[in-house]
N, C-alpha and C positions, 0 to 999 in steps of 0.2 A: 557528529560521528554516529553509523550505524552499530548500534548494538548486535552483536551474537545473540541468533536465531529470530533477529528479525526480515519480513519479506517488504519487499517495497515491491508494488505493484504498478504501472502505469497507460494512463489512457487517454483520449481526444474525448473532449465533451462542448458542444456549442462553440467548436473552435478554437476550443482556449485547454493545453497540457495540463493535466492533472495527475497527482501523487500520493498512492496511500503507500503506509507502515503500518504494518503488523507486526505484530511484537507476542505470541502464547506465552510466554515466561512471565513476561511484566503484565500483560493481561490488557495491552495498549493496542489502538487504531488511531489513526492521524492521517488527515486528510488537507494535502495543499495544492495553493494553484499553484502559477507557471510562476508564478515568482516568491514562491515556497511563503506566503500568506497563509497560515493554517484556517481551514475552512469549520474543519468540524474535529474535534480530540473526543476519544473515548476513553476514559480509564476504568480499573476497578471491572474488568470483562474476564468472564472465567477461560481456563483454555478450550472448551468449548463452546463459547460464544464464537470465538477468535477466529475455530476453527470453520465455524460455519460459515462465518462473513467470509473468510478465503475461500471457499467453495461457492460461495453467489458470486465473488469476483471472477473464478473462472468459470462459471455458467456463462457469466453475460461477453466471454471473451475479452478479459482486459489480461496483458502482460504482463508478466512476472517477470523482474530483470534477473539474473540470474548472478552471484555476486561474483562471479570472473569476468562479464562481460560488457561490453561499453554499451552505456545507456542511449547511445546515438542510433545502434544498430536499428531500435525500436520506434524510432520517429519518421 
């Protein structure tokens, strides 16, 4: 289950659906593939570390699902 004021972000890379969580509260990154395999975890991130990995996420133009909306839209 997603936690309160976490962002999930999502992108295509090498052909293969990838997924992070961001989480500023908890101070967490998570990064999985297409069959939710965690690739890379981060804990122990201040909320401005957090904040700045979400700002390289949308430099580089990856999605932010928005939590009202179907995650299919995005594929």
């Amino acid at each position: 289950m997603i936690k309160k004021n976490a962002k999930i972000w999502i992108w295509v890379q090498n052909n293969k659906i990838l997924k992070a969580i961001s989480n500023q509260e908890t101070g967490t990154l998570t990064i999985y593939d297409e069959d939710d395999n965690i690739l890379l975890r981060r804990t122990g991130l201040t909320k401005q570390q957090v904040k700045k990995i979400e700002i390289y996420l949308s430099n580089y133009r990856i999605k932010r699902i928005d939590e009202n909306s179907e995650p299919f839209t995005y594929l």
